[in-house]
C-alpha positions as CSV (number, residue, x, y, z in Angstrom):
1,X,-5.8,167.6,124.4
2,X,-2.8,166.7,126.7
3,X,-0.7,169.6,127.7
4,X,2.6,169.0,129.3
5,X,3.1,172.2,131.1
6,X,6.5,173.4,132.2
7,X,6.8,176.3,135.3
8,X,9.1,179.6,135.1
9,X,10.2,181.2,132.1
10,X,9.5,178.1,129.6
11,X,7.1,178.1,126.8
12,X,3.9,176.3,127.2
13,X,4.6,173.1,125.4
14,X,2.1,170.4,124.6
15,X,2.5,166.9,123.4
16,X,0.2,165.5,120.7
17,X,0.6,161.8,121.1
18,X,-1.2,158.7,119.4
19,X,-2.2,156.5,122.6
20,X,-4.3,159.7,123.3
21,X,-6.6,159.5,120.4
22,X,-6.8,155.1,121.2
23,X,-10.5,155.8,122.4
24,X,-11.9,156.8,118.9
25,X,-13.0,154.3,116.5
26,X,-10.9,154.1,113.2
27,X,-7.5,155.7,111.7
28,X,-9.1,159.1,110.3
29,X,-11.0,159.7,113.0
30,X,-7.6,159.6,115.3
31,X,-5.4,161.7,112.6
32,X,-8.4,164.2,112.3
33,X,-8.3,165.1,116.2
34,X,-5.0,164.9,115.8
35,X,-4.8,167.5,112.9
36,X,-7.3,170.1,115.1
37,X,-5.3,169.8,117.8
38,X,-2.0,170.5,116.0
39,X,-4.2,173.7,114.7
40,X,-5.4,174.4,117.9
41,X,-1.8,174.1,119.4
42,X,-0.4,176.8,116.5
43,X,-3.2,179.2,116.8
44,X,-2.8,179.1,121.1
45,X,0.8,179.6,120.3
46,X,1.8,176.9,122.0
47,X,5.0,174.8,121.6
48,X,4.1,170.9,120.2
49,X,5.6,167.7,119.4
50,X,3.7,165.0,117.4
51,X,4.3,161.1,118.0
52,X,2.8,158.3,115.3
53,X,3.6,154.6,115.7
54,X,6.1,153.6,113.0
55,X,7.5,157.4,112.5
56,X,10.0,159.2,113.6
57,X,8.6,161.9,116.1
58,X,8.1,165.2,115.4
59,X,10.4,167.7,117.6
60,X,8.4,170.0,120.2
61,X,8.1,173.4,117.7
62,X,5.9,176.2,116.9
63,X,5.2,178.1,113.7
64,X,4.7,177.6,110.2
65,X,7.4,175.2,109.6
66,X,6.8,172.9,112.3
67,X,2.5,173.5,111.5
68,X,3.6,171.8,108.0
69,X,5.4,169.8,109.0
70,X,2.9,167.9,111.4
71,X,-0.1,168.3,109.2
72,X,2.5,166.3,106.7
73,X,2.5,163.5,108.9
74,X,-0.4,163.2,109.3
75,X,-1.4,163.0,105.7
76,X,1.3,160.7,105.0
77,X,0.4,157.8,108.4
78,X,-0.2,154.5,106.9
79,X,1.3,155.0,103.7
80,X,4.5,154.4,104.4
């Protein structure tokens, strides 16, 4: 998982990016580590953004609003 970590008083924050899922072999194998980590990322507590090529990216956020809306993303890559 990358983790873009900021010093002081700032939130962890970590950023859940397509080019670092490249290695793995087809589509749902990248959107499934994908998904795990934006679960891992929620349960951690941890601030996240999520970038997929050809969608608007997905503001750094925490919580059950920004959990949905990542996982919805994910569902919906390649069908638009």
């Amino acid at each position: 998982m990358l983790v873009k970590r900021f010093s002081g008083n700032a939130d962890r924050e970590t950023a859940l990016d397509w080019s670092a899922v490249a290695h793995l072999p087809d589509v749902e194998d990248k959107l499934s580590q994908l998904c795990q980590w934006v679960l891992q990322a929620e349960q951690r507590g941890l601030r996240y953004s999520l970038s997929l090529p050809g969608m608007s990216p997905i503001a750094p956020g925490c919580g059950t609003a920004q959990r949905r809306a990542a996982l919805e993303a994910l569902a919906r890559y390649g069908l638009e």
